[in-house]
C-alpha positions as a printed NumPy array, in Angstrom:
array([[ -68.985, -109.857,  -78.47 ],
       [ -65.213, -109.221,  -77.936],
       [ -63.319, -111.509,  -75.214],
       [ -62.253, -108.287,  -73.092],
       [ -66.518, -107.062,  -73.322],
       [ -67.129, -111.012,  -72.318],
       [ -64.779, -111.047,  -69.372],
       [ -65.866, -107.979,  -67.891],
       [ -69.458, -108.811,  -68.501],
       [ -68.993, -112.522,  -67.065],
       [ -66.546, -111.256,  -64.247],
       [ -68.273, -112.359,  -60.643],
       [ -66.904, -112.661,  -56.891],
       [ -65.851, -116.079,  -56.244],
       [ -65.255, -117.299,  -52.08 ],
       [ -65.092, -121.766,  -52.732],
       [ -62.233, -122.82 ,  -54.628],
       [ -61.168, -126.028,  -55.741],
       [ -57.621, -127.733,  -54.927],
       [ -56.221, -126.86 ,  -58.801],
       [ -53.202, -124.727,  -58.396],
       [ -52.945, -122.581,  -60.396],
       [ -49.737, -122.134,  -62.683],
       [ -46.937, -120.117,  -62.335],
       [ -47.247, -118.935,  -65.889],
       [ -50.767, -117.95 ,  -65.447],
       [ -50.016, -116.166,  -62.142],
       [ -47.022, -114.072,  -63.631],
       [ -48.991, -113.241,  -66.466],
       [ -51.871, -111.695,  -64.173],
       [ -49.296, -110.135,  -62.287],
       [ -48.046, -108.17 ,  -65.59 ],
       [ -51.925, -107.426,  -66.314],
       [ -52.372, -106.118,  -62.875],
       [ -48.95 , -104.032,  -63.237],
       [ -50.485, -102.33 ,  -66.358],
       [ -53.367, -100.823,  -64.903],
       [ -53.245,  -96.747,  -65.628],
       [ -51.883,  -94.216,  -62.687],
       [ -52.391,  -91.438,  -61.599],
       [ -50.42 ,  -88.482,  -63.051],
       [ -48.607,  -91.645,  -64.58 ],
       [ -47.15 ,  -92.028,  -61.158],
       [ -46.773,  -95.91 ,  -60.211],
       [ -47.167,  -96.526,  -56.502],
       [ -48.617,  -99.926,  -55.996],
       [ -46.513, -102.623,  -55.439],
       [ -48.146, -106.024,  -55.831],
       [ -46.948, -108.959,  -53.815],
       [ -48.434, -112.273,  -55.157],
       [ -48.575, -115.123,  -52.451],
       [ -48.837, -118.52 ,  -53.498],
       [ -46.778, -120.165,  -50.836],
       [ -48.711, -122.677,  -48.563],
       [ -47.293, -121.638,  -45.517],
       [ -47.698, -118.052,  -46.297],
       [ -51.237, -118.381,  -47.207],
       [ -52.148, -120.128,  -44.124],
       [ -50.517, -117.51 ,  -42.11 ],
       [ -52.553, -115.084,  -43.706],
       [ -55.655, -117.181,  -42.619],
       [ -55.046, -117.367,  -39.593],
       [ -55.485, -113.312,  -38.56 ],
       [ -58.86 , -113.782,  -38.459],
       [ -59.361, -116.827,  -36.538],
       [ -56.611, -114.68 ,  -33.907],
       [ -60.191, -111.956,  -33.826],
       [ -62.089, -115.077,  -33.276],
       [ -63.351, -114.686,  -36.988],
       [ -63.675, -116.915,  -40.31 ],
       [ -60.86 , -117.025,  -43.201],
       [ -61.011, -113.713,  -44.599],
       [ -59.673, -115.344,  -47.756],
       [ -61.912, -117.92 ,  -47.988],
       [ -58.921, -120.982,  -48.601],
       [ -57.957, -119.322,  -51.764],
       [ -54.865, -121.108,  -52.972],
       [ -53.249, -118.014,  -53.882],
       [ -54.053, -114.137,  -51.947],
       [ -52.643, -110.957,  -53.671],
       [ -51.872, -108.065,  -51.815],
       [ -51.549, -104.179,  -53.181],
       [ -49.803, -101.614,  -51.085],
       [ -49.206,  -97.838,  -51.822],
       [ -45.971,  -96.653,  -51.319],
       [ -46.664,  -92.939,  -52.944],
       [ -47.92 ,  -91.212,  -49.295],
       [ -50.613,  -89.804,  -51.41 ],
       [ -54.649,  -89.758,  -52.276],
       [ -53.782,  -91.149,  -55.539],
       [ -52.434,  -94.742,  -53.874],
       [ -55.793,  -96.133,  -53.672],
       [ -56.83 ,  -94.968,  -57.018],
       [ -54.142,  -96.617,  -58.927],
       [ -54.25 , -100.003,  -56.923],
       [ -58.166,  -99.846,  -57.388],
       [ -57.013,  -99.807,  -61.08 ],
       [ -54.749, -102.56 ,  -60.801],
       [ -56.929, -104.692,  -58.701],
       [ -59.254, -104.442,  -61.276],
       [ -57.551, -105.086,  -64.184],
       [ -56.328, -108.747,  -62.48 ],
       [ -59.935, -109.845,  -61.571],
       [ -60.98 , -109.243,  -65.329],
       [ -57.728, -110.552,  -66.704],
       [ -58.347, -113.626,  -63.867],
       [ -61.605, -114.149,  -65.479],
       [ -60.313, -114.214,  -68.918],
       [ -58.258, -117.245,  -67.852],
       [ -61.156, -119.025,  -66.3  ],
       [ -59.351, -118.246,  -62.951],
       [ -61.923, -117.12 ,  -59.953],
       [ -61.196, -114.286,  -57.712],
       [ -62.61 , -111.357,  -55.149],
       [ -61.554, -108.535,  -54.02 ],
       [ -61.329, -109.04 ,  -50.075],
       [ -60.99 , -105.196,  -48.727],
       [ -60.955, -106.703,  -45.035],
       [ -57.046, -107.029,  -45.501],
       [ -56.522, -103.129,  -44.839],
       [ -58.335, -103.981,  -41.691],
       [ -56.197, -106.793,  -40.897],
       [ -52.747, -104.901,  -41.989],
       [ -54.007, -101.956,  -39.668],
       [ -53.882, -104.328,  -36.757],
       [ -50.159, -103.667,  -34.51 ],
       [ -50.252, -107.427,  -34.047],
       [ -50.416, -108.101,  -37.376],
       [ -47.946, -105.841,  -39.053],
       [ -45.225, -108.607,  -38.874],
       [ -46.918, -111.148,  -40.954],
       [ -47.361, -108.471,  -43.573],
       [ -43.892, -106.911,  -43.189],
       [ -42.588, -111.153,  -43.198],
       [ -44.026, -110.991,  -47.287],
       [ -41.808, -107.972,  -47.726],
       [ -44.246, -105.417,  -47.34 ],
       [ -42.077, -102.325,  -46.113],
       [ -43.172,  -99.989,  -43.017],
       [ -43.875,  -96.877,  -45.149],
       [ -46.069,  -98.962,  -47.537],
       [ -49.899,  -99.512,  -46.32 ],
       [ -51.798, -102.171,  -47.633],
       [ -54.666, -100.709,  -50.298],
       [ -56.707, -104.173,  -50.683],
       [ -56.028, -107.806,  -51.689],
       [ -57.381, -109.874,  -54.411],
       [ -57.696, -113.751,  -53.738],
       [ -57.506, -116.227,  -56.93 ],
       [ -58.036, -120.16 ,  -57.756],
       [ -59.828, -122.419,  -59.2  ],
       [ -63.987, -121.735,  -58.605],
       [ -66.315, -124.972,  -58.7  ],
       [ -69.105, -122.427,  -59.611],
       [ -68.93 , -119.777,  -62.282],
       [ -71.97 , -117.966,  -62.589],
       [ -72.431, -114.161,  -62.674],
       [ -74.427, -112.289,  -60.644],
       [ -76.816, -109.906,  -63.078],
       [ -76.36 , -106.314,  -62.099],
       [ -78.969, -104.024,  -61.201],
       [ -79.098, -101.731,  -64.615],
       [ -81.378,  -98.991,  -62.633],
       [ -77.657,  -97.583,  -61.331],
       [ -77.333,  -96.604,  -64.713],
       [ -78.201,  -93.422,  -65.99 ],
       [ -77.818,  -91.941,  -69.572],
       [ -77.711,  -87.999,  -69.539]])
């Protein structure tokens, strides 16, 4: 089997992570995998802001204890955020793409991740626009989903129900 077939196949949600950073070389080159995901009408209108920063990830934490409410990022070391900028139905479609492409490419790299869709809740909150808008998300851009990376002490994939699939 083909290392793209075996990352996608092995590719699983991870929420524990260890204290291994990971490194900056690793991260930028997800960030380029990420960037290459297709668009639509070839129209790029995510912008991907990769937060590694202690600080910054710990503010990010720390809306959801403000609701009373675990970690929505479960202490990842590093939380990656994908915005829309393009006003249009196609802005979650290509940042969809692009989330995807980094949790297989994070994968490939032995790297765990999840997709944590509670940050569009989060962003969507008045009081917590200026956290968001502190990373250098701009006002017209609205947050599409985040993708949260490090080190997992447990990689094992979850088997998939194959009755969803249906050959015609």
């Amino acid at each position: 089997m083909n290392n793209t077939i075996n990352s996608i196949l092995n590719r699983h949600s991870s929420r524990e992570f260890t204290e291994q950073e990971i490194r900056k070389e690793d991260l930028n080159l997800l960030m380029k995998c990420a960037l290459q995901a297709p668009s639509a009408r070839g129209i790029e209108t995510t912008n991907i802001y990769c937060v590694s920063n202690k600080e910054q990830v710990q503010m990010l934490e720390s809306l959801g204890a403000k609701e009373g409410k675990s970690d929505p990022f479960y202490h990842a070391p590093v939380i990656v955020i994908f915005t829309g900028n393009g006003g249009t139905d196609h802005d979650i479609r290509n940042a969809s793409a692009a989330i995807e492409n980094l949790l297989i490419a994070a994968e490939s790299l032995g790297i765990g991740s999840c997709w944590i869709h509670q940050a569009v809740r989060l962003f969507n909150i008045e009081s917590n626009k200026e956290v968001f808008f502190n990373l250098g998300i701009k006002e017209n851009e609205q947050v599409m989903g985040a993708v949260i990376l490090g080190y997992s002490p447990k990689m094992n994939p979850k088997t998939k129900d194959e009755s969803h699939i249906h050959m015609i």
